[in-house]
N, C-alpha and C positions, 0 to 999 in steps of 0.2 A: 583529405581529398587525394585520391589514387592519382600516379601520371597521365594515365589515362583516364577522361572520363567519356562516357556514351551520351547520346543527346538523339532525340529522335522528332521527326513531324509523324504524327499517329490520327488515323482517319480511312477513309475508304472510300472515292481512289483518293490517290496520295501519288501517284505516277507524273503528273503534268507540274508538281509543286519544284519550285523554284529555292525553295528554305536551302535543302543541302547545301547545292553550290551556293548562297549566299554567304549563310553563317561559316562553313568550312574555310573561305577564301578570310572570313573575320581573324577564325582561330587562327590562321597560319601567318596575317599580319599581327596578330598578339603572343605570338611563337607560344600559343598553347596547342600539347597536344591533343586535341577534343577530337572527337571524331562523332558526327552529325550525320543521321541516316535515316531512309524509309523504316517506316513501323507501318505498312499497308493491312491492315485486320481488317476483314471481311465480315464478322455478329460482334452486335453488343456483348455477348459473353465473352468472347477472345478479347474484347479492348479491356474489359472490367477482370480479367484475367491479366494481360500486360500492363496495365495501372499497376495493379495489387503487388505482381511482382517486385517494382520498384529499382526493377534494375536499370536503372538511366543516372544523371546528374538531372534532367531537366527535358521537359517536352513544350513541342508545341501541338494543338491540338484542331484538326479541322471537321468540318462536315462529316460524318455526324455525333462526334465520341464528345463533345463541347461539355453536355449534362453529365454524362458519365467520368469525365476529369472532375466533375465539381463535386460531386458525389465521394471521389476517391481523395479529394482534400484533407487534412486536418486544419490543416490554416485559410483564410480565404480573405483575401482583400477586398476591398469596397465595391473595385471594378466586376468582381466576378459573384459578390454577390448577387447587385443590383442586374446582373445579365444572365444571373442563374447559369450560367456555365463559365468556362475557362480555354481558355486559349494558349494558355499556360501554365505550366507544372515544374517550379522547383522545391529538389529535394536539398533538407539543409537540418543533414541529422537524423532525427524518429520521425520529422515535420515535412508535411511534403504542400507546398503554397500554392494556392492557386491566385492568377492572373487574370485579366481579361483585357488584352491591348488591341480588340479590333479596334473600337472606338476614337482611339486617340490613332489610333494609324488609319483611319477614314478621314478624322477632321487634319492630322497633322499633311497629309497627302494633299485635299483640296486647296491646303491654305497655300501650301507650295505653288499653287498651280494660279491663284489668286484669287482665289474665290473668299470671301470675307463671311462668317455666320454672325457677325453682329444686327440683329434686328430682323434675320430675314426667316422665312417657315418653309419649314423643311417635311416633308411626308417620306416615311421611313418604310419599303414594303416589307412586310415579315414579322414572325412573330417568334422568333429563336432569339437565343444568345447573343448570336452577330447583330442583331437589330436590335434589339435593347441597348446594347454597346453602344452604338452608333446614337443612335436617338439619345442616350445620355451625354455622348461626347458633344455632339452637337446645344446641347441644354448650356454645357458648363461653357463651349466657344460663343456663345451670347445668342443664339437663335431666339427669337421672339414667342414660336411658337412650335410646335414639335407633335407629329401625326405618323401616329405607329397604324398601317393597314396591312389587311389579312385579309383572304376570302370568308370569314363568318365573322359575322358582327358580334355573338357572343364573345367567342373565343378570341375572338382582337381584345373585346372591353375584361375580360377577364384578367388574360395579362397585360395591356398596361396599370389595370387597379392592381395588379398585384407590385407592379414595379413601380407605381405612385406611394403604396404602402410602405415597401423596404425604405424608400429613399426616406422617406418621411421619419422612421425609424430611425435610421441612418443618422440625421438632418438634426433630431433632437439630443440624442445620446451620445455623440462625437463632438468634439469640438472641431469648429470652424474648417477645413483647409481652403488656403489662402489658393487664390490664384493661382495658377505657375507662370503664366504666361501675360501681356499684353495684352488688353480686350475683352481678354477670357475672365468669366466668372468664379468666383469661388464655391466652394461645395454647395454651402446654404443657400445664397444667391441664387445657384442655377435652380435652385427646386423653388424659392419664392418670387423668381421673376421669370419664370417659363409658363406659358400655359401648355399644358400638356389633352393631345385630343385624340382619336381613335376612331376607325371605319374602318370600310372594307374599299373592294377597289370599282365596286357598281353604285355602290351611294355615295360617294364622296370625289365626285368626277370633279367639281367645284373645287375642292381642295387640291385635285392633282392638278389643273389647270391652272392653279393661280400660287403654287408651290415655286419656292426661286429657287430648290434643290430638289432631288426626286432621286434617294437613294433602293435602289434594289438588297436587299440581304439574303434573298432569297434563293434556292439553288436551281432556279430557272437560268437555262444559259449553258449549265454543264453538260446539257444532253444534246445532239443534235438533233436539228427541228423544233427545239423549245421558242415556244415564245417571250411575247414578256408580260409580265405580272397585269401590269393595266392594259387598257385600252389607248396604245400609243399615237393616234387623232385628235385624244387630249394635249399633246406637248404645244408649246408657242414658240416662236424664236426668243430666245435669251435666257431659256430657264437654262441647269445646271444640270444634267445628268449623270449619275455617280453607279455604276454597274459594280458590284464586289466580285464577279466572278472574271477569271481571267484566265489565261491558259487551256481554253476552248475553242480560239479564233473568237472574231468579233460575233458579239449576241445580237441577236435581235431587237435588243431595248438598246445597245448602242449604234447600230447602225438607222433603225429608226426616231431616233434620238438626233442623228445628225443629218436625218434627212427632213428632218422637221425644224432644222434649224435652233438647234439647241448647243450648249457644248457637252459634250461627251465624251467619258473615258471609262475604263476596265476597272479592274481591280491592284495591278501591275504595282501602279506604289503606294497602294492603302498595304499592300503584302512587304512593300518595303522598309514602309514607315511604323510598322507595328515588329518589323521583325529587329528594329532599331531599339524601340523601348525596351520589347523582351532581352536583347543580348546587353542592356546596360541592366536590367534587372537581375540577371542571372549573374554576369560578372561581381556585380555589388555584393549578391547572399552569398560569393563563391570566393569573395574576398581578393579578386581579380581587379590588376588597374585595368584603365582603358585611356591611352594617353591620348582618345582622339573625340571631336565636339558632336553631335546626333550628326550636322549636316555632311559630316566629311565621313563619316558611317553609313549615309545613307549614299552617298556616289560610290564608295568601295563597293557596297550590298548590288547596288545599280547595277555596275558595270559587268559584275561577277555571274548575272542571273542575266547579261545581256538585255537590259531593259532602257532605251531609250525618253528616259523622263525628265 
């Protein structure tokens, strides 16, 4: 490994992201000299082009280059299977690994905040990468019941059978992973004690209604004037509102979310909490210590990206 290595967030925009000043304020408390930077690619050919190149240590990957990181994999771990894209790319040799930590920086963010997924049913909006993530990380934190929706009833039921397949796949041919956590399920567990269901967001008002989580994955939110994914007349007071988009001013599903007496929050430290795994991921294949615990990783990341969480 060079003194210096490059590390990029690669996506399109990529302007409003918060990654550089986090990870950078990491490397200079690890007295590495890394240097972490915009990769803003405008076509799928330019990102499928900066992949190929492979000039980085390691990426992370947003809206919309997710499938095309997983595609430029050789190696691919469970997470980025089962979500058919990647969030993350380390190179480590001829081997370049793909990742996928929305998931676990969705549930690990909520759990901070106090929200518990033992036994409760979560409806997941989206039908990308980021919501398959999510909708799995929630299976394996004890969710009872788990509801992937989209605007077309096909194309929803299409891909979760397709992500009930892998896992199953997965579930047989692997042995076991154990828990990591308290509360949390293990690999097999999460797929044999989750019911796993699917709608769209006009048939399934009943399930957004009576949902104790209602995550958005959606890229509703980034644009101004967007709305939000459902019909938000459906929310009650006490449900859980979970917005992944951040760094656009407050959306629409958050501010109607808390004027319907719900709790609501952005995306701010599901970006923190995921950008935690990825730099203990990367450090590890990069044979880098890290003499410090996720939680005190995740107050540096905090503070660095200005994020009061």
């Amino acid at each position: 490994m060079s003194a210096t290595e490059k590390l990029f967030i690669l996506g399109h925009p990529v302007a409003h992201s918060k990654s550089p000043v986090m990870y950078n304020a990491m490397y200079e408390r690890l007295g590495l000299p890394w240097e972490y930077g915009f990769a803003d690619v405008p076509t799928s050919e330019e990102a499928d082009e900066f992949l190929a190149a492979r000039d980085y240590l390691a990426l992370n990957i947003t809206t919309p280059y997710k499938p095309n990181a997983f595609r430029a994999a050789t190696g691919k771990a469970a997470s980025a299977q089962l979500a058919q894209g990647a969030n993350v790319l380390v190179s480590k040799g001829d081997a370049l690994i793909a990742y996928n930590t929305d998931g676990q920086g969705c549930v690990t963010n909520l759990e901070r905040t106090g929200f518990s997924f033992a036994g409760k049913r979560i409806a997941v909006c989206g039908t990308g990468p980021t919501a398959l993530s999510i909708l799995h990380a929630s299976a394996v934190a004890g969710a009872s019941a788990v509801m992937l929706l989209g605007r077309d009833k096909e194309r929803t039921h299409r891909v979760l059978e397709a992500y009930h397949g892998r896992y199953a796949a997965l579930a047989r041919a692997t042995m076991d992973f154990p828990a990591l956590q308290e509360n949390h399920r293990s690999f097999v567990e999460a797929f044999e004690r989750t019911t796993f269901k699917y709608g769209t967001y006009l048939t399934s008002k009943n399930a957004l209604a009576s949902a104790d989580l209602i995550v958005n994955a959606t890229p509703l939110g980034m644009r101004e004037g967007d709305g939000a994914p459902f019909d938000t007349s459906l929310l009650r007071p006490g449900q859980m509102v979970f917005d992944c988009v951040y760094g656009h001013g407050e959306t629409a599903l958050v501010r109607e979310a808390t004027a319907a007496g719900c709790r609501a929050c952005d995306g701010a430290g599901m970006l923190v909490a995921q950008a935690v795994e990825t730099l203990v991921i990367v450090c590890e294949i990069a044979g880098v210590d890290v003499p410090f615990g996720r939680n005190e990783i995740f107050e540096i990341m905090a503070r660095a990206a200005d994020f009061n969480l």
